[in-house]
Backbone as ProteinMPNN parsed JSONL, in Angstrom:
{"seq_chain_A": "XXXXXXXXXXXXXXXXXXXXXXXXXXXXXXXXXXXXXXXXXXXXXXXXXXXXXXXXXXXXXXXXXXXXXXXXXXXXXXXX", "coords_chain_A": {"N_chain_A": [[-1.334, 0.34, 3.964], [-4.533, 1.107, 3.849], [-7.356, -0.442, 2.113], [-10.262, -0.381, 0.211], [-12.569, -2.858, 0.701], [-15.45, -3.116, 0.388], [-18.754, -1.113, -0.569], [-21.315, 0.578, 0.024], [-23.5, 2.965, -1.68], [-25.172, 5.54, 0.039], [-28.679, 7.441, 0.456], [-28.083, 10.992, 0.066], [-25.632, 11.578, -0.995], [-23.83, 9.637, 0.851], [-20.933, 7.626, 2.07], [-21.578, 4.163, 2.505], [-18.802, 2.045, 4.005], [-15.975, -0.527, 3.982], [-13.183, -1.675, 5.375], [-10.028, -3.107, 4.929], [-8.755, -3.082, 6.943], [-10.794, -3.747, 8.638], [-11.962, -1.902, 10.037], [-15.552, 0.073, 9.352], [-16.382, 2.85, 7.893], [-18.13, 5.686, 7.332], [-18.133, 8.116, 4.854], [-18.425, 11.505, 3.686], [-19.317, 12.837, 0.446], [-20.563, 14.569, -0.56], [-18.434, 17.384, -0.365], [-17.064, 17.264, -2.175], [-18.499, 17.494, -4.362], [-18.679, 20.192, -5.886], [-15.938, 19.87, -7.193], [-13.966, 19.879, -10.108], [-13.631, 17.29, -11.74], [-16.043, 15.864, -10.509], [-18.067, 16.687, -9.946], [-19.863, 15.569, -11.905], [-20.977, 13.749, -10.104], [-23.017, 14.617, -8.636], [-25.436, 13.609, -10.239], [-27.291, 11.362, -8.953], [-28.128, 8.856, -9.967], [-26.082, 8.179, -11.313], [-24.269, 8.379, -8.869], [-25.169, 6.364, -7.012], [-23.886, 3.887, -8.36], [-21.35, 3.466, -7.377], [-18.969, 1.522, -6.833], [-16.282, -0.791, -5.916], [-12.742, -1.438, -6.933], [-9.512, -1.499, -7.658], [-9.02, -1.548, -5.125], [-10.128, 0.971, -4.085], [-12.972, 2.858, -4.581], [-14.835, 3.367, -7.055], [-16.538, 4.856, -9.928], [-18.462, 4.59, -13.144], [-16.827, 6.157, -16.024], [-14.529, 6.487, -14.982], [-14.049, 7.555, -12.952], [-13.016, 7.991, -9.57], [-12.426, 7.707, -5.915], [-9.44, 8.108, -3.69], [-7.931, 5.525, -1.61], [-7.033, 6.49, 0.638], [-8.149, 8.806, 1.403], [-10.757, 8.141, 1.377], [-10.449, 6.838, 3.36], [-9.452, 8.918, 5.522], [-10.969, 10.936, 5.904], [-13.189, 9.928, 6.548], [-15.976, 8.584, 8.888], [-15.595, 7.081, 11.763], [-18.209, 4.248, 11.998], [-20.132, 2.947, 14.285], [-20.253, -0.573, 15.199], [-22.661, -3.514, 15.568]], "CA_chain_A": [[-2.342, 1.276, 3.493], [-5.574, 0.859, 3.84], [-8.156, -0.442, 0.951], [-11.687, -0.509, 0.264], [-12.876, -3.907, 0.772], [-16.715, -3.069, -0.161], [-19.01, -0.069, -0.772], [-22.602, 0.74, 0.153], [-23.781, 3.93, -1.782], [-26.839, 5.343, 0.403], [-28.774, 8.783, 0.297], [-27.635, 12.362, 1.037], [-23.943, 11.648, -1.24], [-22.802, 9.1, 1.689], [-20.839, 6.051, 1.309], [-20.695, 3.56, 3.529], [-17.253, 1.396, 3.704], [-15.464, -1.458, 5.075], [-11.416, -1.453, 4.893], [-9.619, -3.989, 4.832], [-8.425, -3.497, 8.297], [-11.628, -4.334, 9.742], [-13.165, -0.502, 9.976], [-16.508, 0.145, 8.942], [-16.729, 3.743, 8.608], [-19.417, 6.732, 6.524], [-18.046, 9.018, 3.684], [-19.72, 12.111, 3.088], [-18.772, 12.919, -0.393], [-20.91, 16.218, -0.631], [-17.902, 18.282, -0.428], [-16.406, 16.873, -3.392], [-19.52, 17.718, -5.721], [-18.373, 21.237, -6.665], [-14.864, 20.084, -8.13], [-13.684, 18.776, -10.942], [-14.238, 15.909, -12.48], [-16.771, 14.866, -8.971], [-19.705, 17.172, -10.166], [-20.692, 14.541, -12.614], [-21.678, 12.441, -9.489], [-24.194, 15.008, -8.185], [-26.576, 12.646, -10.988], [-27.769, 10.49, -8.101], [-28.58, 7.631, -10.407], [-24.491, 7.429, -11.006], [-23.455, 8.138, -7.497], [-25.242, 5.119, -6.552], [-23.133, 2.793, -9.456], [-19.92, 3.022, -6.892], [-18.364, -0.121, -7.27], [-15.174, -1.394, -5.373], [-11.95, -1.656, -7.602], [-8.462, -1.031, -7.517], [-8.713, -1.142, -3.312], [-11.121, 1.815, -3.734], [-14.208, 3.472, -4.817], [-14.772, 3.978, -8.349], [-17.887, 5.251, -10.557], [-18.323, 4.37, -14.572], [-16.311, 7.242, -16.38], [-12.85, 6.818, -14.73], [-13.734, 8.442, -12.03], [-12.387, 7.306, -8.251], [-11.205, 8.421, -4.85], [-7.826, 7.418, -3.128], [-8.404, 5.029, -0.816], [-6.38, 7.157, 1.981], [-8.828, 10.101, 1.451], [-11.816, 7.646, 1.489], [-10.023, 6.44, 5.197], [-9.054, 9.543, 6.108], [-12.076, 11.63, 5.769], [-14.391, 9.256, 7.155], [-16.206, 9.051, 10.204], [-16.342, 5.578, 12.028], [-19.616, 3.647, 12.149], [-20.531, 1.255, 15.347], [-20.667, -2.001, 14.33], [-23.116, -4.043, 16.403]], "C_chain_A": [[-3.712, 0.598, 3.504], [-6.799, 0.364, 2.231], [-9.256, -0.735, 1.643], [-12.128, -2.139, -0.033], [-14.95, -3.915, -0.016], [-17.716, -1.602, 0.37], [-20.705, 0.284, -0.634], [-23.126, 2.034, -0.156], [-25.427, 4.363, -0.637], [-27.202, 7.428, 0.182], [-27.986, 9.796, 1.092], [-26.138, 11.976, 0.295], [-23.295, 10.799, 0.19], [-22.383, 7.621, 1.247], [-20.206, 5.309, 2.329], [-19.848, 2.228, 3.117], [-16.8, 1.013, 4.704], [-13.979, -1.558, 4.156], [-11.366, -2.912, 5.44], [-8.577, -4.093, 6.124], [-9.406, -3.447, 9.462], [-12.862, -2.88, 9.774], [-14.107, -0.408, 8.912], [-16.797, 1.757, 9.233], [-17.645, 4.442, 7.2], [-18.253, 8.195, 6.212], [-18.608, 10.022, 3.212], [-19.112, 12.524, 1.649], [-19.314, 14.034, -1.122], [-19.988, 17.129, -1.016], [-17.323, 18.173, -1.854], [-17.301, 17.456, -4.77], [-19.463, 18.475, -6.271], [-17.418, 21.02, -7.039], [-14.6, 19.293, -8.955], [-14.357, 18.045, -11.668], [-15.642, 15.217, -11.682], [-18.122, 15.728, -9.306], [-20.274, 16.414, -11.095], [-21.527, 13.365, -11.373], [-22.982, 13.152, -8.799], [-25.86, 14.175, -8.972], [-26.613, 11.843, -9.861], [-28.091, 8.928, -8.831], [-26.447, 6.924, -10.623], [-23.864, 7.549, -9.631], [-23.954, 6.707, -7.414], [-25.026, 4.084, -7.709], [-21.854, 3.011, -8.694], [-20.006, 1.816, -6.343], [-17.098, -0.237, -6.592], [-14.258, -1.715, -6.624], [-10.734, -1.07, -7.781], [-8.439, -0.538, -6.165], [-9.419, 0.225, -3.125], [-12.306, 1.703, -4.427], [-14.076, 3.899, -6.07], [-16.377, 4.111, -8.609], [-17.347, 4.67, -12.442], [-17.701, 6.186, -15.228], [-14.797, 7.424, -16.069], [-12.809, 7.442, -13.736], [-13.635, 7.495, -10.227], [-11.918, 8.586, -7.341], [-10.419, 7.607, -4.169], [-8.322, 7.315, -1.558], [-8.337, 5.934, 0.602], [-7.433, 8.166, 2.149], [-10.178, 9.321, 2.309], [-11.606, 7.387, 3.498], [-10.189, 7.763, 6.158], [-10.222, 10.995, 6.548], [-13.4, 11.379, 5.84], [-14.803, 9.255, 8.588], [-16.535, 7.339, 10.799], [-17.816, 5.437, 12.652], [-19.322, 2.66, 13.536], [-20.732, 0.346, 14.627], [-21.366, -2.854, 15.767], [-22.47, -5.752, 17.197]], "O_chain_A": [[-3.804, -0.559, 3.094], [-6.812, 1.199, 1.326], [-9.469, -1.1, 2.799], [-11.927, -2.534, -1.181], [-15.401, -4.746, -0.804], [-17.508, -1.073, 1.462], [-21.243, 0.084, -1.723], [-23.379, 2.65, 0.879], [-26.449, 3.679, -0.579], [-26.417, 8.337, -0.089], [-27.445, 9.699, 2.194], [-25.246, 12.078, 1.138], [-22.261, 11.286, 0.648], [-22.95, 6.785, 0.543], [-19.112, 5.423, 2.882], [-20.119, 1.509, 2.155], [-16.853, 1.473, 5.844], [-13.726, -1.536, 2.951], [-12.167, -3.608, 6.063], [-7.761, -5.003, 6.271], [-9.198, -3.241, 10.658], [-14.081, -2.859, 9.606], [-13.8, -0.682, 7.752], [-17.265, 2.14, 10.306], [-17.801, 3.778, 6.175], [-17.757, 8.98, 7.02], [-19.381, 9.801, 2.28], [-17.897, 12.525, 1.848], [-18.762, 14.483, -2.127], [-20.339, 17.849, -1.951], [-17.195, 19.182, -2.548], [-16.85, 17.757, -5.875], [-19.966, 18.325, -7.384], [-17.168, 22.032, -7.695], [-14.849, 18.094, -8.826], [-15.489, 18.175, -12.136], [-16.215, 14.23, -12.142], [-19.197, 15.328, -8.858], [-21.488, 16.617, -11.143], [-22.348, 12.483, -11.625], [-23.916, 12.443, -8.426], [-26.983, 14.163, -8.466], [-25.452, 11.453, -9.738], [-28.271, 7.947, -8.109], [-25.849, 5.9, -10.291], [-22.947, 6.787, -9.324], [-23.16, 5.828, -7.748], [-26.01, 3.413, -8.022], [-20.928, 2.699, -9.443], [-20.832, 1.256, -5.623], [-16.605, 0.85, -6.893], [-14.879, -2.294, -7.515], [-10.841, 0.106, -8.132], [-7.999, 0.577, -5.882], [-9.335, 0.693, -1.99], [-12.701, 0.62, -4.859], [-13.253, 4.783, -6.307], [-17.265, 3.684, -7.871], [-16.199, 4.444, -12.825], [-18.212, 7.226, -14.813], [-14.018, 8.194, -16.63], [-11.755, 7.973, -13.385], [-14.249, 6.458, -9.978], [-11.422, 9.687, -7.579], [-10.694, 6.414, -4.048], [-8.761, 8.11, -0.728], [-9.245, 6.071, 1.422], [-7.616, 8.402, 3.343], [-10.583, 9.647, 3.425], [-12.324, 7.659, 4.46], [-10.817, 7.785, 7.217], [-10.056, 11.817, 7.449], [-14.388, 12.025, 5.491], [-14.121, 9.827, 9.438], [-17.428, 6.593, 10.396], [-18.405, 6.159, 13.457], [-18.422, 1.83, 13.666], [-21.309, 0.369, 13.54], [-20.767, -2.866, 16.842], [-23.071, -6.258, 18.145]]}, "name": "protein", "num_of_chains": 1, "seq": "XXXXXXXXXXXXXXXXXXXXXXXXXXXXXXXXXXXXXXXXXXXXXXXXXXXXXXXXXXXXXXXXXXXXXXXXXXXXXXXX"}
């Protein structure tokens, strides 16, 4: 399975991410902002507090996504 090795919040809800099998790919996490528990991250000052832990993406509050989603619903980046 894939984990989150490290986490680069940047504008526009994206997050860019490096797995731990080498891919470097971009997260949009927009869609997520109307459910749940994930509309607390539309605050832009806490989206950008995601932090790496437990092989994913977490925020202060308890809140996280599963790494597989984070993989699986990403878009790969070029790496130069």
């Amino acid at each position: 399975m894939e984990s989150v090795v490290r986490v680069v919040p940047k504008d526009g809800y994206l997050l860019e991410l490096w797995f731990n099998t080498g891919d470097h790919r971009l997260f949009d996490a927009r869609p997520y902002l109307q459910k749940g528990v994930f509309t607390r991250l539309q605050n832009v000052a806490l989206f950008k507090q995601a932090y790496v832990a437990l092989d994913t993406v977490c925020w202060p509050g308890d809140l996280d996504i599963a790494p597989e989603t984070l993989f699986d619903r990403s878009t790969p980046l070029q790496t130069d």
